[in-house]
VEXDREN-2710 file (C-alpha; in Angstrom, 1 decimal):
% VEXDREN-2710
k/r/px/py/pz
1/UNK/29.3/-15.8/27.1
2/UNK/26.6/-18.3/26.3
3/UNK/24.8/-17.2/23.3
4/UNK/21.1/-16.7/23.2
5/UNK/20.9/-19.5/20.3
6/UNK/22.4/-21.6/23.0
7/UNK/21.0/-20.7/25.9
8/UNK/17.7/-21.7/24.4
9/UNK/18.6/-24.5/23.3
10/UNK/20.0/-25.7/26.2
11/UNK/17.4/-25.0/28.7
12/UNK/13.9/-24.2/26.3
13/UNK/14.4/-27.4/25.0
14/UNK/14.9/-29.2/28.2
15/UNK/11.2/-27.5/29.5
16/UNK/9.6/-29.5/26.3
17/UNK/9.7/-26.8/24.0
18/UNK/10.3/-26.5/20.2
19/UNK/12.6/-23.8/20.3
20/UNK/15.4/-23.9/17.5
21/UNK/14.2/-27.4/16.9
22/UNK/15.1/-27.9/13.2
23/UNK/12.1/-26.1/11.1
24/UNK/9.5/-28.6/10.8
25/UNK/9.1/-30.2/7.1
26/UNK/5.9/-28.8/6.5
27/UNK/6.9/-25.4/7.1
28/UNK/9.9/-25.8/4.7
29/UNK/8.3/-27.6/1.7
30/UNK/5.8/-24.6/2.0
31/UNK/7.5/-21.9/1.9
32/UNK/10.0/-23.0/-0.8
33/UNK/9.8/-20.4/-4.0
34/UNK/7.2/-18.2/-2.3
35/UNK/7.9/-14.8/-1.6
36/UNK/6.7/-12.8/1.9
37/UNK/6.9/-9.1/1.8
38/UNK/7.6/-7.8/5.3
39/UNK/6.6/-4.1/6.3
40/UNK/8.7/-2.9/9.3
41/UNK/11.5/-1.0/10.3
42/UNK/9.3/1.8/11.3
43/UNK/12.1/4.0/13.2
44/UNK/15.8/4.4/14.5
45/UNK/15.1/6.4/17.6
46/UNK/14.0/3.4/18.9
47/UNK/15.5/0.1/19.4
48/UNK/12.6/-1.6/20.1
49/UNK/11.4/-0.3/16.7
50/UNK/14.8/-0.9/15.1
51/UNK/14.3/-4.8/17.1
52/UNK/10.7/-5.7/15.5
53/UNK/12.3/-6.5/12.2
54/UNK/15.2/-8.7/13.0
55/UNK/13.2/-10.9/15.5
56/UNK/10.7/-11.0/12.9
57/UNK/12.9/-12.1/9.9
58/UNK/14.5/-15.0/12.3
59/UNK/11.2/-16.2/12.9
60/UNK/10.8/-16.6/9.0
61/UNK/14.3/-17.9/9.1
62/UNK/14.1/-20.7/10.7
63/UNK/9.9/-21.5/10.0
64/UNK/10.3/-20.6/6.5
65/UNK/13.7/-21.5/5.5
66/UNK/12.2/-22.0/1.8
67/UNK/10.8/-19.0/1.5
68/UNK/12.3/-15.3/-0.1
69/UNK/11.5/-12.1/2.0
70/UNK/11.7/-8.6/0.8
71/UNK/11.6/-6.0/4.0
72/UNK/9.6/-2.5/2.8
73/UNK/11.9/-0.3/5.3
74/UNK/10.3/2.9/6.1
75/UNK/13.4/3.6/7.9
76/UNK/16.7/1.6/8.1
77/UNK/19.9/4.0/7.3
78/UNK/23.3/2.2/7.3
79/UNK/24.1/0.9/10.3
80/UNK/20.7/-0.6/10.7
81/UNK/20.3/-2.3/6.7
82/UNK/24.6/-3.1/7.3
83/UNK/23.2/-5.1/10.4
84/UNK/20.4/-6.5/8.6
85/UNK/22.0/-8.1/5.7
86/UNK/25.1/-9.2/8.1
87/UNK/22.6/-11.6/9.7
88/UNK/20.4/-11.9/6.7
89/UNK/22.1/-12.1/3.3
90/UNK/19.5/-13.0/1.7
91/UNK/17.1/-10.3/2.2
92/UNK/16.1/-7.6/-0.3
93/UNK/15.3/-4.3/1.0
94/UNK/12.9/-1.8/-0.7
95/UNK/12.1/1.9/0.0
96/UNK/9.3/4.1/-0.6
97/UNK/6.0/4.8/-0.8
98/UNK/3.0/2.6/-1.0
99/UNK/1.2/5.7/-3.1
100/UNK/3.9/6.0/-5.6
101/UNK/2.4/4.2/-8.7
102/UNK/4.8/1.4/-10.4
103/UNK/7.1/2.5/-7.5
104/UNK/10.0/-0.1/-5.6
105/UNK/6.7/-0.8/-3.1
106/UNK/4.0/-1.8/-5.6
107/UNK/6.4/-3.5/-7.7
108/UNK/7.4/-5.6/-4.7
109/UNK/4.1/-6.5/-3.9
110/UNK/3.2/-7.9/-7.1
111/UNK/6.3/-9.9/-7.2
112/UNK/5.2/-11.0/-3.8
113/UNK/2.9/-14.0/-3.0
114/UNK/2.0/-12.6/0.5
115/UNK/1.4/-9.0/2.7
116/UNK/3.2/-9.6/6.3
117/UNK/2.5/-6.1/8.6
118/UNK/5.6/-6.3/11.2
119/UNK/4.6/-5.6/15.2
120/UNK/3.3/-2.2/15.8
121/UNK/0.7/-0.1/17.1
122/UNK/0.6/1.6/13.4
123/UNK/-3.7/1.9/12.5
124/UNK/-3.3/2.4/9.2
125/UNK/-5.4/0.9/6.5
126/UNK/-3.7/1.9/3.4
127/UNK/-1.6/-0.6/2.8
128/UNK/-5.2/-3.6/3.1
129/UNK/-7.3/-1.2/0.8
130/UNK/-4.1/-1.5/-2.1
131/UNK/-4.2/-5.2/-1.1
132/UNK/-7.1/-5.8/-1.5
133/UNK/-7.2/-3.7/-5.0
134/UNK/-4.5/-6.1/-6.2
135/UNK/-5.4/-8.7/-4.9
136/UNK/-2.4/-9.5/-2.8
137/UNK/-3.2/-11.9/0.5
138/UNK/-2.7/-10.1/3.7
139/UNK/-2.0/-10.7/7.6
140/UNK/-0.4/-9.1/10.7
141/UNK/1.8/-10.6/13.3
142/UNK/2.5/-9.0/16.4
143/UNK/-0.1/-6.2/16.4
144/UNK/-1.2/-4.5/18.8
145/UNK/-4.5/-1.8/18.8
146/UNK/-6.5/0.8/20.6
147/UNK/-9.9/0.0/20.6
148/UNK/-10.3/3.0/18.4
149/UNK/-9.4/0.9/15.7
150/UNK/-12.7/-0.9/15.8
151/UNK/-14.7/1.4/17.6
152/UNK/-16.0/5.3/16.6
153/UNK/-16.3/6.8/12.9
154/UNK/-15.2/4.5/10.8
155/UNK/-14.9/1.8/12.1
156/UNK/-17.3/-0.4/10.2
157/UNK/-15.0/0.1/7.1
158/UNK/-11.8/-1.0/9.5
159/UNK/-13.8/-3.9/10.4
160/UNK/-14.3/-5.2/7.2
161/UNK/-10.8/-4.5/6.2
162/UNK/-9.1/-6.1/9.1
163/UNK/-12.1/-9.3/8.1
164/UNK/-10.3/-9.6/5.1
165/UNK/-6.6/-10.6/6.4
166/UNK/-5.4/-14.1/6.1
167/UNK/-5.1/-14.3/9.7
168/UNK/-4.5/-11.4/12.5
169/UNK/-1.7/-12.7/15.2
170/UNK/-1.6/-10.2/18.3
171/UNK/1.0/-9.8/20.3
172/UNK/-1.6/-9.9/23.3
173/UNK/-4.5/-11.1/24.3
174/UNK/-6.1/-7.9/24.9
175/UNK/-6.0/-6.4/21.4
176/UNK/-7.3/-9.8/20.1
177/UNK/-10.1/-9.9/22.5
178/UNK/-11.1/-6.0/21.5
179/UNK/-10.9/-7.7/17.9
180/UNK/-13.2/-10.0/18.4
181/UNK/-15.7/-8.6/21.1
182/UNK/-16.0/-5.9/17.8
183/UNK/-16.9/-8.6/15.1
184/UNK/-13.7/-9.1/13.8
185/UNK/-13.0/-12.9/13.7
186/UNK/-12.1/-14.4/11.4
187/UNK/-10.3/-16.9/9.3
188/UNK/-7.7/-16.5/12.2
189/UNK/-7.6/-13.9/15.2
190/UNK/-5.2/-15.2/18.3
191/UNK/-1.9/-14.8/20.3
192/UNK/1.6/-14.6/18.9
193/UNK/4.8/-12.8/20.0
194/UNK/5.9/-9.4/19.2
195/UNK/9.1/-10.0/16.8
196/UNK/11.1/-8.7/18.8
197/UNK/11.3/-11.4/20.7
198/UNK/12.9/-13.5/18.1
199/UNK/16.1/-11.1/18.3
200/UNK/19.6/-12.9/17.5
201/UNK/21.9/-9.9/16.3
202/UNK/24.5/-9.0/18.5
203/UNK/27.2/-6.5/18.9
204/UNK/29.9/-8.1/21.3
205/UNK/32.7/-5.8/20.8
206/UNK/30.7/-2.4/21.4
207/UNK/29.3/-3.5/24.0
208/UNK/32.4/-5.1/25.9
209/UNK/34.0/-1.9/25.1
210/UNK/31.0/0.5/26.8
211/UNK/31.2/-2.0/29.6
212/UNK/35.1/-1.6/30.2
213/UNK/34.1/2.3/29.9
214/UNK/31.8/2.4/32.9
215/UNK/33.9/-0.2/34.6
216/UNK/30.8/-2.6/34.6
217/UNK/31.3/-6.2/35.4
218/UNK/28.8/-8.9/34.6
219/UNK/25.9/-9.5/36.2
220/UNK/26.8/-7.4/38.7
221/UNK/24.2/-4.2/37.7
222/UNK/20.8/-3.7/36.6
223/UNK/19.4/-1.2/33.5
224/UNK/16.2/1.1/33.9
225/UNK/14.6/4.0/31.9
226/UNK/11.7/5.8/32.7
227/UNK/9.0/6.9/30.3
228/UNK/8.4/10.4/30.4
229/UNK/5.4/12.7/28.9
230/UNK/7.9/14.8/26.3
231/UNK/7.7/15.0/22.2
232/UNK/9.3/12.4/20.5
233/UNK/11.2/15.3/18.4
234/UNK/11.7/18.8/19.5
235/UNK/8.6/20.9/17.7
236/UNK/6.8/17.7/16.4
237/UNK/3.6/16.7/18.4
238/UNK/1.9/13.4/19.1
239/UNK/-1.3/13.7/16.9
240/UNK/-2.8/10.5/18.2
241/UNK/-5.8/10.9/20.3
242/UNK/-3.7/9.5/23.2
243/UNK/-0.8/12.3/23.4
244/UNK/1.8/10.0/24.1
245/UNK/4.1/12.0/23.2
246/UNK/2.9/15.4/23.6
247/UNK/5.0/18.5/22.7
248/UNK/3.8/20.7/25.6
249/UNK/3.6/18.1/28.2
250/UNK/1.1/19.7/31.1
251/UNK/1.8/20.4/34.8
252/UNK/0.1/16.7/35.2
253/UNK/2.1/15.2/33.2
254/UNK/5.1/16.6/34.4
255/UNK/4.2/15.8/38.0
256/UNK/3.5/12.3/36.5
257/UNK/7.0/12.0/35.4
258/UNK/8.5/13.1/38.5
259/UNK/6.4/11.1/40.7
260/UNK/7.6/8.0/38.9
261/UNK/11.0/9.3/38.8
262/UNK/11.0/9.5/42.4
263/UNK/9.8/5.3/42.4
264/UNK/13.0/4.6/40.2
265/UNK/15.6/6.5/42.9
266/UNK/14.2/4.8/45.5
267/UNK/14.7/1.3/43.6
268/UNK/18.0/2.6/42.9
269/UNK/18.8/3.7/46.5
270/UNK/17.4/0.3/48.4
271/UNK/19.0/-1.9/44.9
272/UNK/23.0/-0.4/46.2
273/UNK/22.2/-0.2/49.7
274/UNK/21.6/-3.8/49.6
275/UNK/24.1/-5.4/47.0
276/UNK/26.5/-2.6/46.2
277/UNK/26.1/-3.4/42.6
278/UNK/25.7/-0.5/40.1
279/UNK/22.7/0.7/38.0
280/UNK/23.0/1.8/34.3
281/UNK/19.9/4.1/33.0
282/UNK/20.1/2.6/29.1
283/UNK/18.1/4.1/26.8
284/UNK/15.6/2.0/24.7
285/UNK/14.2/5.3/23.0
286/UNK/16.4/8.6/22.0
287/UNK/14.4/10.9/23.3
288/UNK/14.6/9.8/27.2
289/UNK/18.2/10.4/27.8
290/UNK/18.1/13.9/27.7
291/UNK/14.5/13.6/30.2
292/UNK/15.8/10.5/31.9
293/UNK/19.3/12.2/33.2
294/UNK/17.0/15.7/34.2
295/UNK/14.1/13.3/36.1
296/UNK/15.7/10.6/37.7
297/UNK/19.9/11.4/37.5
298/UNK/20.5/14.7/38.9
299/UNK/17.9/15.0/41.6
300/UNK/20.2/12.1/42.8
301/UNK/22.5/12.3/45.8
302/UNK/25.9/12.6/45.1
303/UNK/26.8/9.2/47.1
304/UNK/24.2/7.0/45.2
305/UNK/25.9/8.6/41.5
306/UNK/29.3/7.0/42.2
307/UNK/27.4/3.6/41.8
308/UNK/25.1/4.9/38.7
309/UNK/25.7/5.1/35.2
310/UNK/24.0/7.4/32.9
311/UNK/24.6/6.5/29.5
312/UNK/24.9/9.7/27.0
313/UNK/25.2/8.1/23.8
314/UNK/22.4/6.3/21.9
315/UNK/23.2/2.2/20.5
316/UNK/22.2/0.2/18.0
317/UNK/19.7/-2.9/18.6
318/UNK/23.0/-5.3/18.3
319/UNK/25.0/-3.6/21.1
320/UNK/22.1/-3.2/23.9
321/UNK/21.4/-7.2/23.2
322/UNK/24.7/-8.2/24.2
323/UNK/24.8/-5.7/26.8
324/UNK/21.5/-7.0/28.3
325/UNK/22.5/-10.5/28.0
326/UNK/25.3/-9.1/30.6
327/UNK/23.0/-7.4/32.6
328/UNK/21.8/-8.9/35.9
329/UNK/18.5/-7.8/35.5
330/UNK/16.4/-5.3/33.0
331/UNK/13.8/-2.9/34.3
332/UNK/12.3/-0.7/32.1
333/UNK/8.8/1.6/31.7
334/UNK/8.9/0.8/27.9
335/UNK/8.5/-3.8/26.6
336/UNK/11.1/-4.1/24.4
337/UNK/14.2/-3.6/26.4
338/UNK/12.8/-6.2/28.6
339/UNK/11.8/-8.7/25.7
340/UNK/15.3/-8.3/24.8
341/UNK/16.5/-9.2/27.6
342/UNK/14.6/-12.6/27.8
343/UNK/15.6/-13.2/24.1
344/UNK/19.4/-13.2/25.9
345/UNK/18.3/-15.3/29.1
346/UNK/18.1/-12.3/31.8
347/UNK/15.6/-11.9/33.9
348/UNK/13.5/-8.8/33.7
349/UNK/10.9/-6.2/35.2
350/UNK/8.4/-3.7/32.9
351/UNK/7.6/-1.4/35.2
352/UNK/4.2/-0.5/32.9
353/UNK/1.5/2.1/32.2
354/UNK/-1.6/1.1/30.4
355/UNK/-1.7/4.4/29.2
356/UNK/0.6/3.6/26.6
357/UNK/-0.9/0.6/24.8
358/UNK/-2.1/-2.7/25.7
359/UNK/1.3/-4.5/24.7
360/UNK/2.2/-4.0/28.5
361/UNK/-0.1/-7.0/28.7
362/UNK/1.9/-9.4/26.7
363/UNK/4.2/-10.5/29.8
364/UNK/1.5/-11.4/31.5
365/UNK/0.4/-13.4/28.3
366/UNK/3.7/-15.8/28.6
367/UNK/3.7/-16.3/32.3
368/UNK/5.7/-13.3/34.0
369/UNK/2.8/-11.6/34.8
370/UNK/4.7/-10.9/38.6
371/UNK/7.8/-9.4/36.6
372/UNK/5.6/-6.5/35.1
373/UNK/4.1/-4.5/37.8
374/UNK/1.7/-1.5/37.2
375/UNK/3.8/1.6/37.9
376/UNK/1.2/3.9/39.8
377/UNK/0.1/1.1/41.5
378/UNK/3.6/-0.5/42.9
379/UNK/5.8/1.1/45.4
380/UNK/9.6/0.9/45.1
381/UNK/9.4/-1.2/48.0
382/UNK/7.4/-3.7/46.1
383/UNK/9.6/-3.3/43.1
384/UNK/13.1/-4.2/45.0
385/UNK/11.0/-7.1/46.3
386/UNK/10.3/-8.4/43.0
387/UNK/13.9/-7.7/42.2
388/UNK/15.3/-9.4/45.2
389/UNK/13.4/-12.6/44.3
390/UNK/15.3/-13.0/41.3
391/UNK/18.1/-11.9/42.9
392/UNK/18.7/-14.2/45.7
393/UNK/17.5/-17.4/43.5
394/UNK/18.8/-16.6/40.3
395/UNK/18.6/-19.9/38.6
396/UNK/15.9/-20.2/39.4
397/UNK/14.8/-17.1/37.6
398/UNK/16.8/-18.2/34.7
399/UNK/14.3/-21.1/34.3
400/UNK/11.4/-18.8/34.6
401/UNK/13.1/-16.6/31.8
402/UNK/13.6/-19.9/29.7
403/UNK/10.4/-21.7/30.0
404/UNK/8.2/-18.2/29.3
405/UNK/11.0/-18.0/26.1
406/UNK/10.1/-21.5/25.5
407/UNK/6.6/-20.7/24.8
408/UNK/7.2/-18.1/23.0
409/UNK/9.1/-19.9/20.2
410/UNK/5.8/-22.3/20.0
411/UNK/4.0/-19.5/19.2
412/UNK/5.9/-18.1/16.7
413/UNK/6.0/-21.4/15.2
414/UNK/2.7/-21.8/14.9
415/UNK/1.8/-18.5/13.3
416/UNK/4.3/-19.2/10.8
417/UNK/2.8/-22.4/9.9
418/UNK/-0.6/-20.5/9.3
419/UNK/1.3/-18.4/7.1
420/UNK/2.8/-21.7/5.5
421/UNK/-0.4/-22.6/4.8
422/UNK/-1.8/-19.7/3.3
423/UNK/1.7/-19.6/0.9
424/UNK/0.7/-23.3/0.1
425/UNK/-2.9/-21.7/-1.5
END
């Protein structure tokens, strides 16, 4: 199988890009002997959260190459720090809590020479307030906001705090323009990609081996999950004025889920009808297999099963890349199963609800704007449209996958060279 490192370079590079070009000299000279602290790893039950950090470090890999990083992990158990330090020997990891006086945190951040907050939706403030108590520079790539963040009680003080960063990179162009319609603007507020999409770990034996299991063959199935209006943990609620997550999900949102569901069968129905090939429902978060097997799985009919896999056991970030980089193509309701399949070259669809966040916005923010319909407001029909497109010319959609990846190393690159500069004082 072509690697993704490869496949980038061998057809980003031919679009004009700079992907994996070697690190340019200014980057290098000024990050050599300056330490970044990166906050991320925010969770395992989701491999988009478990993906943020490994896309993020490559990114300071191969911009930064002279530069230490220390990771403040607020969750990475052993499979996920064993991963981490097989690609990234280098790194330090610390635990703990940004409250606990003289603790692994604070003593990492005086030992560090710059603040990095990972990708997120997180609206905490804690960690610029100690920052700023210390000292310490500060800046966020790959954040996303609700406009609460700048808007309602409060909000003056956020302001100001967010005012104070080195530079803000969002990881769309919505959350920066709520940024700066609300005042904050500067020294540098603008577009940069979730890390995510700078992913490189893979697991190519697991996921050969789940592929034999489900007698899969490549590029001959697509991937989907839906969604679904359920707690993230059984008795823990969604305290965020949104309820994304709610722990008694109400008869709307139950009809919600089902009325989506019912989109996703379809898909599935006219997808095998058509092409015979299978369809895997692959989890990007924990918590939907259980609602993903009740909503859209059973209430299927027993002759569309045979040609549908439901996976029952979670993965790691390492396995579902090199199982999406098999993958014909990648639908999902939630971005970063799709963002890592264009990492490894497939084509993709995000099926999207606003609802969620504004990150849905950020395919349309690298060109694939038709590859990420708006669920309630696309039929199934519509869907295996866009899905035979890139079907029937799928070079073609390899190039589109390429040149959107393309731009997205640019912009990576260029956030870390504001970063270099700020390291260079």
């Amino acid at each position: 199988m072509t690697t993704r490192r490869h496949f980038l370079q061998s057809t980003g590079l031919a679009l004009g890009a700079t992907a994996f070009s070697s690190p340019s000299s200014f980057a290098a000279a000024l990050g050599e002997g300056k330490t970044v602290l990166l906050e991320c790893a925010w969770a395992v039950k989701n491999i988009g959260d478990i993906g943020h950090t490994p896309g993020t470090l490559r990114f300071l890999e191969d911009y930064l190459p002279g530069a230490k990083v220390i990771l403040w992990a607020h969750n990475a158990p052993k499979p996920v720090e064993t991963m981490l330090l097989n690609r990234f020997p280098k790194l330090e990891i610390v635990r703990g809590s940004l409250s606990e006086k003289d603790g692994p945190v604070q003593k990492a951040i005086a030992r560090s020479d710059f603040f990095l907050r990972g990708p997120g939706m997180g609206q905490s403030t804690g960690f610029m307030k100690y920052c700023r108590s210390v000292g310490k520079p500060y800046g966020f790539q790959g954040q996303s906001y609700f406009p609460d963040m700048v808007n309602g009680p409060g909000a003056e003080e956020r302001i100001e705090l967010l005012n104070g960063a080195s530079f803000i990179f969002t990881r769309e162009t919505k959350t920066r323009d709520t940024l700066k319609a609300a005042g904050v603007t500067k020294p540098v507020v603008e577009f940069a990609p979730d890390g995510c999409f700078g992913i490189d770990v893979l697991d190519e034996e697991r996921a050969l081996a789940r592929m034999k299991k489900h007698g899969l063959e490549e590029k001959k199935f697509i991937t989907l999950q839906l969604r679904t209006h359920s707690p993230t943990s059984p008795g823990v609620d969604d305290r965020r004025p949104q309820k994304l997550n709610p722990l008694h999900p109400t008869p709307e949102n139950i009809a919600d889920d089902t009325r989506r569901a019912k989109v996703y069968q379809d898909l599935i129905k006219l997808w095998v009808e058509e092409t015979g090939y299978k369809v895997v429902i692959a989890p990007e978060v924990f918590k939907e297999m259980q609602y993903n097997k009740q909503f859209v799985y059973d209430p299927l009919p027993d002759n569309l099963k045979k040609h549908v896999v439901n996976f029952d056991e979670f993965w790691n970030v390492d396995e579902a890349c090199s199982f999406y980089a098999r993958a014909h193509t990648v639908i999902c309701h939630e971005p970063h199963t799709p963002i890592m399949a264009l990492a490894n070259g497939t084509p993709m669809m995000h099926t999207f609800s606003e609802f969620h966040s504004p990150k849905c916005w950020m395919f349309k923010d690298i060109g694939l704007e038709e590859w990420a319909p708006e669920f309630d407001a696309t039929p199934a029909t519509e869907m295996f449209r866009i899905l035979m497109d890139i079907h029937k010319d799928y070079p073609a959609a390899e190039a589109k996958v390429a040149k959107a990846m393309a731009y997205v190393e640019d912009r990576a690159e260029s956030s870390m060279k504001v970063l270099a500069g700020v390291l260079a004082g």
